[in-house]
C-alpha positions in Angstrom: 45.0 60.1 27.5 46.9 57.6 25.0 47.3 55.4 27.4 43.7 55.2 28.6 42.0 55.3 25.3 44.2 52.0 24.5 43.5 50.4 27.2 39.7 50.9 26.4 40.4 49.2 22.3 42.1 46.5 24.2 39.5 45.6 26.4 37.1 45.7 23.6 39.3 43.9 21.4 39.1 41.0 24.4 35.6 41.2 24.7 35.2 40.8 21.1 37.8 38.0 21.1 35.5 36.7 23.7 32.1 36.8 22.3 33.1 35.5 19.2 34.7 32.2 21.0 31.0 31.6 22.3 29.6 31.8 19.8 31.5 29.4 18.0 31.0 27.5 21.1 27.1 27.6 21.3 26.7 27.0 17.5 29.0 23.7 18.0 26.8 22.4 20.5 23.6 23.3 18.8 24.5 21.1 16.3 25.8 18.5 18.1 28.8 16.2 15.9 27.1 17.1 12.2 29.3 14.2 11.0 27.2 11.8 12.5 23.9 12.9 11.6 24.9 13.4 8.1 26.2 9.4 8.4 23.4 8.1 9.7 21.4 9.8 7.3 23.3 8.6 4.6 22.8 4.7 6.0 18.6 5.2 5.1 17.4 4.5 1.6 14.2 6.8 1.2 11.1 5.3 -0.6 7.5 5.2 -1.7 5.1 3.3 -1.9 1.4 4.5 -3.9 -0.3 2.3 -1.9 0.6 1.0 1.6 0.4 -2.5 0.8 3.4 -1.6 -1.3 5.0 0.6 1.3 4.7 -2.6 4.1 6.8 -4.8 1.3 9.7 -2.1 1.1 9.6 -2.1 4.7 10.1 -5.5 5.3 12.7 -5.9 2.4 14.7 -3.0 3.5 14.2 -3.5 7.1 16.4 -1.2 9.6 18.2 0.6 6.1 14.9 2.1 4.3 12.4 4.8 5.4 9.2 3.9 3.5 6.4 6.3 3.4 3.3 5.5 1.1 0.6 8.0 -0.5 -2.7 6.6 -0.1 -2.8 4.8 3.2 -6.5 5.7 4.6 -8.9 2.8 4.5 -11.4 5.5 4.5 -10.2 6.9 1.4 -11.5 5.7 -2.1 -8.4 5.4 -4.4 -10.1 5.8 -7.2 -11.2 9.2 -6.1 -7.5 10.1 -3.8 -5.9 13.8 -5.4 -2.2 14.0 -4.0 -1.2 16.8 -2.0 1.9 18.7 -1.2 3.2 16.6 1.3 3.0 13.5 -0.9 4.5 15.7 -3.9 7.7 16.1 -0.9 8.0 12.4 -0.5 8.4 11.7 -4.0 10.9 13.9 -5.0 13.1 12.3 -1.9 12.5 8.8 -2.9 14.9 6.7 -4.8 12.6 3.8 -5.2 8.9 3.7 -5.8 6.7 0.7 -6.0 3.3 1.9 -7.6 0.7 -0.5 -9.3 -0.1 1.0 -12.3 -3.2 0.1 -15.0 -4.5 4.1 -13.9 -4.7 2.8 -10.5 -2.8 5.5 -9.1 -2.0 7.8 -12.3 -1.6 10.6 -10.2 1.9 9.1 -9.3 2.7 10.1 -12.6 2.4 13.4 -12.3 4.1 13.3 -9.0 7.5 12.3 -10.7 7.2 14.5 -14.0 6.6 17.4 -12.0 10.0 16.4 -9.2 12.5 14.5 -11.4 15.2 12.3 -9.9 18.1 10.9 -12.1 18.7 8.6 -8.9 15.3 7.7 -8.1 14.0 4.1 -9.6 10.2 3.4 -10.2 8.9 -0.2 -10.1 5.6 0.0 -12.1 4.2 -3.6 -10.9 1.7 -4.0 -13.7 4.6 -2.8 -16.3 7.2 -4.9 -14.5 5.2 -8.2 -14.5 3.9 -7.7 -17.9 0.2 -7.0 -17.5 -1.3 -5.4 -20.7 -2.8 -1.8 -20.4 -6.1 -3.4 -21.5 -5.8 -5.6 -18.1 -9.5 -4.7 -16.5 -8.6 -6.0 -13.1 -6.1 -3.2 -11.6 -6.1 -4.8 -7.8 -3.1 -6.9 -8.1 -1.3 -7.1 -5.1 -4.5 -9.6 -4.5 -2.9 -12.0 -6.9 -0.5 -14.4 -4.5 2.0 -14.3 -7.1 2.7 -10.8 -7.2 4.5 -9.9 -3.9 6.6 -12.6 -4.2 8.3 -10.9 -7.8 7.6 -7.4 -6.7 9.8 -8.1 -3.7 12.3 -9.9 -6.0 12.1 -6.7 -7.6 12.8 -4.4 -4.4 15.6 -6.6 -2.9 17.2 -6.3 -6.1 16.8 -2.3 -6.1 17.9 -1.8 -2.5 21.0 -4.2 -3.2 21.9 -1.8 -6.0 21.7 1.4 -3.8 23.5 -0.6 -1.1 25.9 -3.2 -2.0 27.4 -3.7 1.4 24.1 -5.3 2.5 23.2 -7.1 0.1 22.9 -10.1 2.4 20.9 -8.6 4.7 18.5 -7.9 2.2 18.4 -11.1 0.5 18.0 -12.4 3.8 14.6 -10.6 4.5 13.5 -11.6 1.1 13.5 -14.8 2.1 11.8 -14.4 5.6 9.6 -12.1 3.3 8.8 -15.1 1.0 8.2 -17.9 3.4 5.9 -15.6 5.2 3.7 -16.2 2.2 3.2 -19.6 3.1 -0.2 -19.1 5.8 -1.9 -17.3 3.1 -1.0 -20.1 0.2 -2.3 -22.8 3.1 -5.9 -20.5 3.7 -6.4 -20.3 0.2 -5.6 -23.9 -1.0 -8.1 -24.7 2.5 -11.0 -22.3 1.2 -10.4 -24.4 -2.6 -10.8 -27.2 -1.0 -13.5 -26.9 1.0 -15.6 -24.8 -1.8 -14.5 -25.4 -5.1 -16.5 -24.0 -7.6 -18.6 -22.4 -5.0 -20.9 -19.6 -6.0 -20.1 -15.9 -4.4 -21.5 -12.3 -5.5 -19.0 -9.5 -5.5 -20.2 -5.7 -5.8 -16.8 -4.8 -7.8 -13.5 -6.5 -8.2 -11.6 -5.9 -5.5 -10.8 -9.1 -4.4 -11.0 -11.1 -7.7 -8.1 -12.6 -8.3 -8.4 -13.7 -4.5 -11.2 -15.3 -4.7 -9.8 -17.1 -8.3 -7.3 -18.7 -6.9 -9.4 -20.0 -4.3 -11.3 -21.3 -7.4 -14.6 -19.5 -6.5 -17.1 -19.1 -8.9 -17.7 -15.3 -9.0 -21.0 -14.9 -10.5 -21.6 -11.2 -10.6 -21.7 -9.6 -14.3 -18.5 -8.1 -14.9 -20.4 -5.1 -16.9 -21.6 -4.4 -13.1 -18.3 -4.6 -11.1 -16.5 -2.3 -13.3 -19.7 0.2 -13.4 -19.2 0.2 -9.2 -15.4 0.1 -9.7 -15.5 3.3 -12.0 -18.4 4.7 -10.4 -20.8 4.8 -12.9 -24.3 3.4 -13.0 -24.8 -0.5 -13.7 -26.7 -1.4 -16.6 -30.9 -2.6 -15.4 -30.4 -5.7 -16.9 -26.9 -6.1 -14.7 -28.8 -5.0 -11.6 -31.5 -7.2 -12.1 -29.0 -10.7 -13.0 -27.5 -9.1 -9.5 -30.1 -8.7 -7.1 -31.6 -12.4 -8.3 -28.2 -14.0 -7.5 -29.1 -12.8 -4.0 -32.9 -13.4 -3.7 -32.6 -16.5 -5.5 -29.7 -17.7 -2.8 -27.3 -18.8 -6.2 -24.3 -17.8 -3.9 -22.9 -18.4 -0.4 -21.6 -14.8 0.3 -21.5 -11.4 -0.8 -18.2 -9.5 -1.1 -18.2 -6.0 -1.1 -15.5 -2.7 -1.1 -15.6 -1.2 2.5 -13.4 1.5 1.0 -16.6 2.8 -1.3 -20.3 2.3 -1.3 -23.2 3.8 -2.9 -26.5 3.3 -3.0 -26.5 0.1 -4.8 -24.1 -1.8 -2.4 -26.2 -0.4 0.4 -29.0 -1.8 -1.4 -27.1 -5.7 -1.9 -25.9 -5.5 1.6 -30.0 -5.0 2.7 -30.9 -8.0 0.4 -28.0 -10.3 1.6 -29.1 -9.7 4.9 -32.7 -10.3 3.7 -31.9 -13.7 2.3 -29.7 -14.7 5.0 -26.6 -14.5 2.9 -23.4 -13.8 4.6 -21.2 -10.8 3.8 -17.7 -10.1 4.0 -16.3 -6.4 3.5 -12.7 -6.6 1.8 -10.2 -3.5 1.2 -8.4 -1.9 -1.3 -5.3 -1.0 0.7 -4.1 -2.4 3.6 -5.4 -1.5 7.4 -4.3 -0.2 10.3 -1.2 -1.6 12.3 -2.0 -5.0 9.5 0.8 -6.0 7.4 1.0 -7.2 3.7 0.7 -11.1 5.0 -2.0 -10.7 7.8 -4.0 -8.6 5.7 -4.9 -11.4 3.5 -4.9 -13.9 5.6 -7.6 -12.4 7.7 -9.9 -11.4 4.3 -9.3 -15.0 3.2 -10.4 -16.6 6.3 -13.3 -14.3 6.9 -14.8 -15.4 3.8 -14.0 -18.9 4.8 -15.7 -18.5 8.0 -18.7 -16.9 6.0 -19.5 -19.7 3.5 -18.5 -22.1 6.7 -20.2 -20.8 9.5 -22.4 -18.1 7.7 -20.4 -15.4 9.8 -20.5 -12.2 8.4 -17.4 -9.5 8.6 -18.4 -5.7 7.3 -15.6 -4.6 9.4 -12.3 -5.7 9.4 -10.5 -5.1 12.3 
């Protein structure tokens, strides 16, 4: 009886033995060489961008090394309106670097950080870090052609820092990054040219500092762009200025936010139309399958083609 009842241990020991070898077997497998994965997810810099337009720039700085993800990134989304979520709240507290414009553009970034802190993490605030003034009134920078060029300075020298080994292949997109630019520069200095001085009606002030350097007159009261921009109700008298610029034909175009209309930009679009005035629909963040560079090379030369042709663009594709 000794002799059988040890027999049956051993067999179980075996089968134990056994069992216990697959399983160590099966769970290998499963997870496939963990060194590797853990390597190649240590090669990725994760980062954030408020608005896409910012996101694109990380991207092409940081190229095959960075995983950008940005927070508002819905052309049919108003910005000023956008409340962030959970999963954008999951993003930031991942990201060592993000690029956010600042001026209350996208305050709730803000809270995103306080509430996930990250010794590791670095935040480029691109109205702090070019030296804009809280009072500035125009928050839409990124439509000013000097400030991708010194925000991707900025990046380059971020993603350097987090990964010195590359640092030439990141000063190497920089540069592809920066000559890029050179299209848009060539449309706007083409639109000066041709229309110095010229004036254009604007329903807030999106595209400003666009239209600016294209030296365009913009002749819209500024007491009514920021009433549309804050959504608020214009001022009678700044209505009234408004409307005449359009019925009186004082400009060549009007320029309006696809991103958010009301009444009274359904209203100007009717009396452009009206007056045969052109009109040209611009964004606040960037479109679909666009980049940074194409973006404002196409809403540069659709108002180009407005005042030139009289071709009007409420969509951009």
């Amino acid at each position: 009886m000794k002799q059988l009842k040890l027999k049956k241990n051993r067999k179980r020991i075996l089968l134990i033995a056994l069992l216990s070898t697959t399983v160590l077997i099966t769970m290998t497998a499963c997870n496939g060489p963990a060194s590797n994965n853990s390597s190649s997810s240590d090669k990725l810099i994760y980062a954030v961008g408020a608005e896409n337009q910012y996101s694109d720039v990380i991207e092409q700085i940081g190229g095959k090394y960075v995983s950008a993800d940005a927070v508002l990134n819905n052309p049919s989304t108003d910005p000023h309106s956008y409340e962030a979520d959970t999963k954008d709240a999951a993003a930031v507290e991942n990201a060592t670097l993000i690029v956010q414009n600042g001026l209350g553009y996208d305050g709730f970034m803000d809270e995103l950080e306080s509430s996930s802190p990250n010794p590791k993490r670095e935040v480029i605030d691109v109205s702090k870090a070019l030296g804009y003034s809280e009072n500035t009134s125009n928050p839409h920078l990124w439509y000013k052609p000097d400030t991708m060029p010194k925000i991707a300075a900025l990046i380059e020298k971020n993603l350097e820092s987090q990964m010195p080994d590359q640092k030439v292949y990141f000063n190497k997109r920089l540069k592809t990054f920066d000559n890029s630019l050179k299209d848009w520069n060539n449309d706007l200095n083409k639109l000066s040219h041709a229309y110095n001085g010229v004036g254009v009606a604007v329903t807030e002030p999106v595209a400003d500092y666009l239209l600016e350097a294209a030296h365009l007159n913009v002749k819209t009261p500024w007491g009514f762009q920021t009433s549309v921009m804050n959504g608020t109700d214009p001022s009678p008298q700044n209505v009234q200025i408004q409307e005449n610029l359009l019925k009186n034909k004082e400009v060549k175009v009007l320029i309006y936010n696809q991103q958010a209309t009301d009444d009274e930009t359904s209203t100007l679009i009717k009396l452009a139309k009206s007056n045969n005035i052109p009109i040209v629909g611009v964004y606040e963040t960037m479109p679909p399958k666009d980049d940074y560079q194409k973006w404002m090379e196409d809403e540069t030369n659709n108002i180009f083609k407005a005042l030139n042709k009289g071709v009007s663009t409420e969509v951009i594709s």
